[in-house]
N, C-alpha and C positions, 0 to 999 in steps of 0.2 A: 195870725188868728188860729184860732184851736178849732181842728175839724172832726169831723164824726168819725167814728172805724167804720159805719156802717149805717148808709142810706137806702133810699126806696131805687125800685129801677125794673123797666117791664122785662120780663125773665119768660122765655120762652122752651114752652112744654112741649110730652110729648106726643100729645096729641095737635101740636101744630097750631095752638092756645098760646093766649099770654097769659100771665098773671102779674101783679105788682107785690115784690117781692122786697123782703130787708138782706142786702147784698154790701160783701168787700168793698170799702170806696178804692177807689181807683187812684193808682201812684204815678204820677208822671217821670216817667222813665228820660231819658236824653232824649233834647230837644224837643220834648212835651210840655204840655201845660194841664194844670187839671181845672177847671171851670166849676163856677157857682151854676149853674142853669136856671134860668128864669124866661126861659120860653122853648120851645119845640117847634118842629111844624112835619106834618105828616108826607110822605112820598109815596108814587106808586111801588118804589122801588120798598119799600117797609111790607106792604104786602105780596109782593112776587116774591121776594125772599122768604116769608114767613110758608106761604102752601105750595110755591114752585122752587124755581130755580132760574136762578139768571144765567145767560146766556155765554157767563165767562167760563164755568166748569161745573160739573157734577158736585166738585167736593166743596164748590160755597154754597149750597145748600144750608137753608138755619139750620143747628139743630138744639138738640132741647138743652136748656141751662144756659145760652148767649143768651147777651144783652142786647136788645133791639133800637132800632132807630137811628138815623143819618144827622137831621138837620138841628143843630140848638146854638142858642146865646145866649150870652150871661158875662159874669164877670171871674176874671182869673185868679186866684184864692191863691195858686203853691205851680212853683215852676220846677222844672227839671233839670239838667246839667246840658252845659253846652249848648245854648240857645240858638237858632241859625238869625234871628230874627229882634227884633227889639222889643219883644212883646213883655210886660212885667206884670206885675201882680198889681191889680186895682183895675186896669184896662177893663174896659168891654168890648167885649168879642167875640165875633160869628164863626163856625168852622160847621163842617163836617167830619163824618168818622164811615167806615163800613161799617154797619151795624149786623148784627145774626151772625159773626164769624167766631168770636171768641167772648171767654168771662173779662176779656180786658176793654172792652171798647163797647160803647153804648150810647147813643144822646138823647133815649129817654129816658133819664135818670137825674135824679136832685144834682149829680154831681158826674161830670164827664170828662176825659182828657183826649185831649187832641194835639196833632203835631203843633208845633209853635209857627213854622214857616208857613202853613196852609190857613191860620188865624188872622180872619180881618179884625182890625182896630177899629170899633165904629167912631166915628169919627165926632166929638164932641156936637151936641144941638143939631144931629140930621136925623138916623134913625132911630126909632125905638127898637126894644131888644125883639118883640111882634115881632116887626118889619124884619129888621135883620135877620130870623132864625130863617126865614125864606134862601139865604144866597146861597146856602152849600153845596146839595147836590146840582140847582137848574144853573147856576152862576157860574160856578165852577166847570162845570160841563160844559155849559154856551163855550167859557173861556179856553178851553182845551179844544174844544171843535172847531173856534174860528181860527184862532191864533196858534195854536201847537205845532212845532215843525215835523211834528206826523201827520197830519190831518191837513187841515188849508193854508194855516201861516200865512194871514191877511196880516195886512199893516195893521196894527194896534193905533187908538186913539189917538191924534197928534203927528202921528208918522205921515207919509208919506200918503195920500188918498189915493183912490183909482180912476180913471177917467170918470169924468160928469156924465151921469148919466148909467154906469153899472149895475146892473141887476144882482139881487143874492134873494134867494129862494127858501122861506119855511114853512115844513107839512107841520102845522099842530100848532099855527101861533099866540094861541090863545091858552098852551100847557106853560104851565111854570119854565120849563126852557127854551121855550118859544118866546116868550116875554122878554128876558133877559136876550135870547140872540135877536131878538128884532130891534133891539137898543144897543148893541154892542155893534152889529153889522151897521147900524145909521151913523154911527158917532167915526164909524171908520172908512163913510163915506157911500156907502152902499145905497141904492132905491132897495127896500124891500117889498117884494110878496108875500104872501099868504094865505092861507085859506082854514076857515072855523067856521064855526054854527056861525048863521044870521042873529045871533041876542048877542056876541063877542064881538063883533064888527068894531064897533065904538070902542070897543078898549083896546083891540090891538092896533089900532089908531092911532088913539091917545100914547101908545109907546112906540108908533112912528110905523109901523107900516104904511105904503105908500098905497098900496092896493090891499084889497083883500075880497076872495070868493067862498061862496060855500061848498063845502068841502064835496056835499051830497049831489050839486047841480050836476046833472049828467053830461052838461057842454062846458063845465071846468076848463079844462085843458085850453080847451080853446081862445077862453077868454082870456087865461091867463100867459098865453103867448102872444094874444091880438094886444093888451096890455103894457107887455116888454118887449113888445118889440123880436117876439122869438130869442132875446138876448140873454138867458139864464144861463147862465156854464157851473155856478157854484149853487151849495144850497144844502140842508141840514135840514135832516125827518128826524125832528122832536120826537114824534111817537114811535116810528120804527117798527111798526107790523109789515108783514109781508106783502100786504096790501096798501099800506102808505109808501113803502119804499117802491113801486111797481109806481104807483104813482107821481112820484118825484122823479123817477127816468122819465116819464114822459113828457115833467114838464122842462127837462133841460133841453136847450136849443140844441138840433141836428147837426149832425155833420164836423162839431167843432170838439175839440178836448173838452170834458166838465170833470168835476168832481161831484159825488155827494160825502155826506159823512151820516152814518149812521149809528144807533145809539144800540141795534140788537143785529147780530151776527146776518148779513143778509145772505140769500140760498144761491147755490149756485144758477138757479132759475133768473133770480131776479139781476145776474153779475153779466148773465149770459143775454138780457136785453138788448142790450149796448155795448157794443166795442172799444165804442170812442170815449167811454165813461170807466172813471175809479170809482170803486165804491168801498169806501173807508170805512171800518170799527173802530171811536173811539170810546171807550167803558173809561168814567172815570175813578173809579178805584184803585186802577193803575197807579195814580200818583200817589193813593195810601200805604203803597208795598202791598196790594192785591196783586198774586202771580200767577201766570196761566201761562202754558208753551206759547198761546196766539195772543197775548196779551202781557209782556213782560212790563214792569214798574220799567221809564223811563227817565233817566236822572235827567236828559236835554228838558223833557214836558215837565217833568215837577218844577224845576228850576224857571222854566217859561210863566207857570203857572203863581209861584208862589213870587215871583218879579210883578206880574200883574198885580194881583191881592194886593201886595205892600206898595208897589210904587206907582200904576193906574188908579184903581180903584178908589183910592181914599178922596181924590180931588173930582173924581166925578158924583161920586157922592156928596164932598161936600157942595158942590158948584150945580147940585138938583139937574145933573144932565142924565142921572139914572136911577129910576126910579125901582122900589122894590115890588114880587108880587104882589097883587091884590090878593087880600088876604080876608078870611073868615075867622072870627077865635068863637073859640069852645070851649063852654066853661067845665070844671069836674078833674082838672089837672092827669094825671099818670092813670086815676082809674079807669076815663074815657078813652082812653089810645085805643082801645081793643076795637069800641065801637065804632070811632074815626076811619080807622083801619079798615073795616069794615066799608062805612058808607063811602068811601074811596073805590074800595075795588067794586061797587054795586054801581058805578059806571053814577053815581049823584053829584061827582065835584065837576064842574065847567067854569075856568077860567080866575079861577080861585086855587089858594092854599086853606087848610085847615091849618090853624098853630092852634095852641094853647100857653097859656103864662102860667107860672110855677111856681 
């Protein structure tokens, strides 16, 4: 098919603005793909990058003239050389990209490329492309946090279970990666915890939490030891403030080994808690060839990750053992990002995604 030289795509200024802009379509290099885009879905991570900086290094900061945004689906138009994967041209498929680093990479745009091996195949009559634009960064994440042999390295679906009965612990189960690990932790044999507003109850339920408390009760803790049994060793802060992570030390059981894993750089305050506890960073961009001294790209977790995607993922999908975020769409396509972006970081989204269709 015959493509544009040149589509829309949110183009970031410098005054820390977007605009939608007429921009280079994008050429998939080795083991790339370049994708039609017909849906997006908005991240916190779109806005910390856009006014702040993420916790990997000073120099990913956005700056003015990248292309913004992580999560999109659509269908594959033009492949690259050397494919690791068997993804071709018709397919539809969900991925992620680092958005706000360079003029190469973007997935709010008509038109976006992504590695091929990091590209789910949605899987004919399951999801829509809505639905799917959700998995890339909370999916992907979940899947590097539970399973990565840096991080937990839980038995993966099908493997091998943990004793009846196991606890696995999530602060934030009602954020977009809170969803996905309270589904990946159950299917892998886990009771899960958590704790969200009293109006998320019912839906981090419905994606298998076993318990769940409010975040703000002041006798939390309690409950949530009285609950398991004081049995938590493992567990994943979806949100990762300095004050969720203090909090998930507390709810791991005393006295034994635990892990957590954590999504933002924890302090030496919060490390120095517990003796008996790791407390992990896993940043997934690593697996995009995002580099940092304390965050090197790992060929073991890409290869972990992108075995998932291709050979877990499709049959839980199609077999409805995992469902996507719950999602909100917003109509107004590329022009509305800014606002989206917006009513995200104004603390208005709970328990939802914003997408839009394109």
């Amino acid at each position: 098919m015959s493509l544009p030289k040149t589509v829309k795509a949110v183009v970031v200024q410098e005054n820390k603005t977007t605009v939608v802009q007429e921009v280079p379509i994008q050429t998939p290099g080795e083991n790339e793909i370049l994708v039609r885009v017909r849906a997006i879905a908005i991240n916190p991570t779109d806005w910390k990058r856009l006014w702040f900086f993420l916790p990997i290094s000073a120099k990913l900061m956005t700056k003015a003239g990248t292309y913004i945004g992580c999560d999109f689906a659509g269908e594959v138009v033009q492949v690259g050389p050397n494919l690791k994967t068997n993804v071709k041209i018709g397919d539809k498929v969900a991925s992620a990209v680092c958005g706000g680093v360079s003029r190469e990479r973007g997935a709010f745009s008509e038109y976006a490329k992504a590695f091929a091996d990091l590209a789910f195949i949605i899987p004919e009559g399951t999801w829509s492309v809505e639905e799917a634009c959700t998995i890339g960064i909370p999916l992907y994440t979940s899947i590097q946090a539970l399973y990565g042999p840096r991080t937990l390295g839980l038995p993966q679906p099908g493997e091998k279970a943990p004793p009846a009965g196991t606890w696995f612990f999530v602060y934030g189960g009602s954020s977009s990666v809170g969803q996905y690990a309270i589904q990946l932790a159950k299917f892998s044999g886990y009771m899960v915890a958590t704790v969200a507003s009293p109006h998320n109850f019912d839906l981090v339920k419905a994606f298998g939490a076993n318990v769940v408390f409010d975040y703000k009760d002041p006798d939390v803790i309690r409950k949530l030891k009285e609950a398991t049994g004081d049995g938590v060793h493992l567990a994943l802060d979806a949100i990762s403030l300095h004050e969720t992570q203090a909090f998930t030390v507390r709810v791991l059981a005393e006295g034994t080994k635990g892990r957590i894993i954590v999504l933002n750089r924890a302090t030496d305050e919060i490390k120095g808690m517990r003796k008996d506890l790791d407390v992990v960073l896993t940043i997934i961009y690593s697996a995009f060839g995002v580099r940092d001294g304390n965050n090197v790209p790992d060929d073991e977790e890409r290869k972990n990750l992108s075995g998932f995607i291709h050979d877990k993922l499709p049959g839980l999908v199609r077999e409805g053992k995992i469902k996507p975020n719950a999602i909100t769409k917003w109509e107004g396509g590329l022009e509305k990002v800014p606002d989206a972006i917006e009513h995200l970081a104004a603390g208005k989204v709970s328990g939802e995604k914003i997408v839009f269709s394109l």
